[in-house]
Structures are given as structure tokens and as C-alpha cells.
MMTF fields as JSON, N, C-alpha, C and O atoms, coordinates in Angstrom:
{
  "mmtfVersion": "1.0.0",
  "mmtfProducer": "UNKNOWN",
  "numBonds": 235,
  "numAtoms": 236,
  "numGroups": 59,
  "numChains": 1,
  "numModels": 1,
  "chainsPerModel": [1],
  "groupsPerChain": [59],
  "chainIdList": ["A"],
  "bondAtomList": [4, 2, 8, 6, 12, 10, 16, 14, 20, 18, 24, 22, 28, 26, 32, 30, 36, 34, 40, 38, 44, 42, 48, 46, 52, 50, 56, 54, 60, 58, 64, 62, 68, 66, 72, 70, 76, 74, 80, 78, 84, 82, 88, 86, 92, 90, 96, 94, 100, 98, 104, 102, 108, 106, 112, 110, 116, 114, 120, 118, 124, 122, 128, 126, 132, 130, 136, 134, 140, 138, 144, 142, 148, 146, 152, 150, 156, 154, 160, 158, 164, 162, 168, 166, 172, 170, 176, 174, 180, 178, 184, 182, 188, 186, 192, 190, 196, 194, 200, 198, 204, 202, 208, 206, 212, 210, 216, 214, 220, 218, 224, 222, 228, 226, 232, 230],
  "bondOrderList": [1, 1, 1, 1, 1, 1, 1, 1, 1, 1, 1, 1, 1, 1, 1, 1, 1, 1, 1, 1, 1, 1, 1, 1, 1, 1, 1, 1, 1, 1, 1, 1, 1, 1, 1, 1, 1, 1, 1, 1, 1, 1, 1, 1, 1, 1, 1, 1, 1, 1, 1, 1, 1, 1, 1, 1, 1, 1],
  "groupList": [{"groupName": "UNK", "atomNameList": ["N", "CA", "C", "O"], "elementList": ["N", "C", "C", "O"], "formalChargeList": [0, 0, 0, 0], "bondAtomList": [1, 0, 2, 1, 3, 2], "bondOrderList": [1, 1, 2], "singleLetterCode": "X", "chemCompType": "L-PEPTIDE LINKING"}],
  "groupTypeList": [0, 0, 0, 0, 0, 0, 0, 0, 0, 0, 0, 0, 0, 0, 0, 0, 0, 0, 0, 0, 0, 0, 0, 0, 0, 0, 0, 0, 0, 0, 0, 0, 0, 0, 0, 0, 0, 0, 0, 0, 0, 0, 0, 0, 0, 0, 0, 0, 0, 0, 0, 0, 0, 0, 0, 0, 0, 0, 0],
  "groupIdList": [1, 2, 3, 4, 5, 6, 7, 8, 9, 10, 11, 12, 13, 14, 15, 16, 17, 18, 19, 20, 21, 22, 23, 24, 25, 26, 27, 28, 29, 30, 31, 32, 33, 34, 35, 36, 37, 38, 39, 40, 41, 42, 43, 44, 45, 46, 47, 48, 49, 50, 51, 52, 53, 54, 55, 56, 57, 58, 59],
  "secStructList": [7, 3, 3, 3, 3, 6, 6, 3, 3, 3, 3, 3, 3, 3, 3, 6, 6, 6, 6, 3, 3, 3, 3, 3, 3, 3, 7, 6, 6, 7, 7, 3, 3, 3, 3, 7, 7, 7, 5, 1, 1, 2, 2, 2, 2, 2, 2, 2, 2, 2, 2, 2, 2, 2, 2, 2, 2, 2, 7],
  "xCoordList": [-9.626, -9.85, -8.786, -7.586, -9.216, -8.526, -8.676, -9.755, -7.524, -7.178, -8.181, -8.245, -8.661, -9.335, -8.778, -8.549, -8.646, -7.899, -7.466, -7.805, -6.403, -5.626, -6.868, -7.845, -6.404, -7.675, -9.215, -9.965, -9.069, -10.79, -10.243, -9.512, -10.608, -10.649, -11.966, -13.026, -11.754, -13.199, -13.216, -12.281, -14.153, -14.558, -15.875, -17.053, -15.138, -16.236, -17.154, -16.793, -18.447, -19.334, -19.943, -20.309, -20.297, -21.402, -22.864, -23.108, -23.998, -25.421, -26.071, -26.325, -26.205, -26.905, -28.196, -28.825, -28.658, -30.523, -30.328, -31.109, -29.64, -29.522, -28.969, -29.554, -27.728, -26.841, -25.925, -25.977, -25.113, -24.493, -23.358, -23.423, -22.242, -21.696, -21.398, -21.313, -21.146, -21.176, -19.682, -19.168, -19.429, -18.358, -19.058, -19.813, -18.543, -18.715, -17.732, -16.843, -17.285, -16.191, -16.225, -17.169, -14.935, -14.895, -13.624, -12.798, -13.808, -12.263, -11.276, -11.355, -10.491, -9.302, -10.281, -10.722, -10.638, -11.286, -12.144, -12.636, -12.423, -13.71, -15.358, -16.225, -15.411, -16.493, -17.026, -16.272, -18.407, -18.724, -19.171, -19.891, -18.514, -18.612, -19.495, -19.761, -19.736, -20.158, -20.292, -19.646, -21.397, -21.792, -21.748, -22.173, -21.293, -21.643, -23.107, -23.977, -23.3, -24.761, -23.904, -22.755, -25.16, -25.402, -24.681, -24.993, -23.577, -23.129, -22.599, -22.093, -23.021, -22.956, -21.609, -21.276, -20.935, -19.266, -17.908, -17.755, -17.456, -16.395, -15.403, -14.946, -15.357, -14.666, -14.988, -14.412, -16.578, -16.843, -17.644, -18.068, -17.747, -17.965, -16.557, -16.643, -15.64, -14.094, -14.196, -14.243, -14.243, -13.985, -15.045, -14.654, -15.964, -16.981, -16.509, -16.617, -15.895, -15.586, -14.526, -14.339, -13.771, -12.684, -13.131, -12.797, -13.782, -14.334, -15.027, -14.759, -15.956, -16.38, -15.529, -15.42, -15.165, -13.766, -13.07, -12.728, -12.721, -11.641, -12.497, -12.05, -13.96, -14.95, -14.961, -14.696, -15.28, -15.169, -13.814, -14.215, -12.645, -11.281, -11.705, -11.734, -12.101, -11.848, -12.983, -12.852, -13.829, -14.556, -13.977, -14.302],
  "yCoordList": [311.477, 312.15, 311.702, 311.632, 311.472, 310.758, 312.414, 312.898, 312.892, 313.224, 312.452, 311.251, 313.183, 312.503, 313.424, 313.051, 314.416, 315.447, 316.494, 316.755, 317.22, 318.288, 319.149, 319.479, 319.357, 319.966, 319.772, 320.343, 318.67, 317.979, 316.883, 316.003, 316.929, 315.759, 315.131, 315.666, 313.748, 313.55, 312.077, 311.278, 311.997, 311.357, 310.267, 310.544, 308.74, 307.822, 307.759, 307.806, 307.643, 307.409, 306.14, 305.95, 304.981, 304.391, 305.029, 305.741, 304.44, 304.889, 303.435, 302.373, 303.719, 302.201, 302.12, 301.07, 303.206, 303.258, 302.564, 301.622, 302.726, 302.693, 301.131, 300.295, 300.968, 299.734, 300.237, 299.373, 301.074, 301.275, 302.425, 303.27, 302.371, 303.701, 304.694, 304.239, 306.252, 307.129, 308.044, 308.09, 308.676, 309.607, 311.167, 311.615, 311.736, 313.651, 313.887, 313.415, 314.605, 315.498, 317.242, 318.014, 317.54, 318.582, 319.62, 319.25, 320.732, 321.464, 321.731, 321.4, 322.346, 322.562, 323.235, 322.575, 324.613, 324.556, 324.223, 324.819, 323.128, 322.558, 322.578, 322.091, 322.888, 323.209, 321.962, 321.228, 321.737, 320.51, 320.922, 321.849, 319.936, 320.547, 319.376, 319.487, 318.199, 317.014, 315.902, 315.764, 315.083, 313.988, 312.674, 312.965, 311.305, 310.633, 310.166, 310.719, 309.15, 308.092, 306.949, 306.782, 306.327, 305.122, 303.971, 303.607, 303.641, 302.424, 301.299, 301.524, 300.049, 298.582, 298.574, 298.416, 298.865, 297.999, 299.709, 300.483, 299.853, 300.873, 301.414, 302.517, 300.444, 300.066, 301.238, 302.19, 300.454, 301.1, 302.788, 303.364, 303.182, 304.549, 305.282, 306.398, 304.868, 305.648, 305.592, 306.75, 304.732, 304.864, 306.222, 306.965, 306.154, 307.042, 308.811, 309.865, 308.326, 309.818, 310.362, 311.561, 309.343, 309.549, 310.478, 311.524, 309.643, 310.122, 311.761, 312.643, 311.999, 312.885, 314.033, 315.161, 313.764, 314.88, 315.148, 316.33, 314.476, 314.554, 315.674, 316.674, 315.232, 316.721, 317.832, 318.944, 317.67, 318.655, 319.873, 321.037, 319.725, 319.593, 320.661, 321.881, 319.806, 320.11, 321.73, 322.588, 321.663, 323.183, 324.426, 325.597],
  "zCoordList": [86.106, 84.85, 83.852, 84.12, 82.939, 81.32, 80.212, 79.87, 79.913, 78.618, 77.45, 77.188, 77.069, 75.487, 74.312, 73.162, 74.719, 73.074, 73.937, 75.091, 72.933, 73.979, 74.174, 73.5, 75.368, 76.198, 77.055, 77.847, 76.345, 76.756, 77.679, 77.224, 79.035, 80.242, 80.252, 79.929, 80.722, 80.627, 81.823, 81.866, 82.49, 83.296, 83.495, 83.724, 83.297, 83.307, 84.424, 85.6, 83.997, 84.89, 84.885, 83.726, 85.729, 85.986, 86.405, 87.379, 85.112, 85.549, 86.274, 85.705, 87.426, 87.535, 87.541, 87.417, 87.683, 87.148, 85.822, 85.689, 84.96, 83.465, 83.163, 82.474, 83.84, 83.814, 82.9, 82.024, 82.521, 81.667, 81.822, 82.715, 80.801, 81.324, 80.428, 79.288, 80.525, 79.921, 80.698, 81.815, 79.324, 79.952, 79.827, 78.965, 80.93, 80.673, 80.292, 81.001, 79.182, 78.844, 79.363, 79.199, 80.001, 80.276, 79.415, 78.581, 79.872, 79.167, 80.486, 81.669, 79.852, 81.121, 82.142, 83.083, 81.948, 83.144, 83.828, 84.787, 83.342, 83.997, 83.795, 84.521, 83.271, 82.2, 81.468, 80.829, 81.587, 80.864, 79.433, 79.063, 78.734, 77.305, 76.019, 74.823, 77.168, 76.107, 77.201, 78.239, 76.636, 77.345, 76.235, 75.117, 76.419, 75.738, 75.755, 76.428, 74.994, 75.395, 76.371, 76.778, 76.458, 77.615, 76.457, 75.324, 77.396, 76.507, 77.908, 79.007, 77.189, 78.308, 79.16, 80.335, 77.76, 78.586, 78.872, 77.927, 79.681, 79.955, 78.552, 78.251, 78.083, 76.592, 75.559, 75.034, 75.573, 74.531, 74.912, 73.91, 75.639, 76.826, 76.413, 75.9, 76.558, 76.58, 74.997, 74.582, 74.029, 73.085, 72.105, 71.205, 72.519, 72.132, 72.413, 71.786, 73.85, 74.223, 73.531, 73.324, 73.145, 72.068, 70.312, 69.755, 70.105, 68.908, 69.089, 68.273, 70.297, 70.453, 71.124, 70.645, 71.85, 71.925, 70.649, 70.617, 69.549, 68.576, 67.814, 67.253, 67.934, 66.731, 67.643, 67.187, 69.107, 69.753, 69.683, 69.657, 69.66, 69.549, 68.299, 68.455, 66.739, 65.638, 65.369, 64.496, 66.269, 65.598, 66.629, 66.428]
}
């Protein structure tokens, strides 16, 4: 589990039905709070979760 914003952990996944990967974001306690989309490369999966944690975070 990767820190994405204080409070939000979040964990890469490989879909291989899909070919692609996605992160779940969770909160401290564990709680799923956000899913990314299906993206090709790990890169750009983490980076997404970034962005989406940061709005998550902000409301």
C-alpha cells in the first residue's frame, strides 16, 4: 500500500482480463473510497490515483 494524500492508501492492481492496471484507493481504515479506470502502463495508474485522491482529500 502507497500513501496517495494524507489519509487515502491505495493499492495497485493488475486486471489481466483487461490487460491493464488500476489502483483502489482506500482511507485509514480501510474502507474503499475510489477506484481508478483501466490504464496500460503502472505509471500512469499511480499517477491517476494521485490526482484522484488529491479531490478526494479536498471535499
Amino acid at each position: 500500500m502507497q500513501e496517495y494524500s494524507p489519509g487515502i492508501l491505495g493499492e495497485v492492481r493488475f486486471a489481466r482480463q483487461d490487460g491493464g492496471y488500476y489502483v483502489q484507493l482506500y482511507s485509514q481504515e480501510g474502507t474503499p473510497v475510489g477506484k481508478t479506470g483501466l490504464w496500460r502502463s503502472e505509471a500512469k495508474a499511480r499517477e491517476a490515483a494521485r490526482r484522484l485522491a488529491e479531490k478526494l482529500a479536498g471535499e
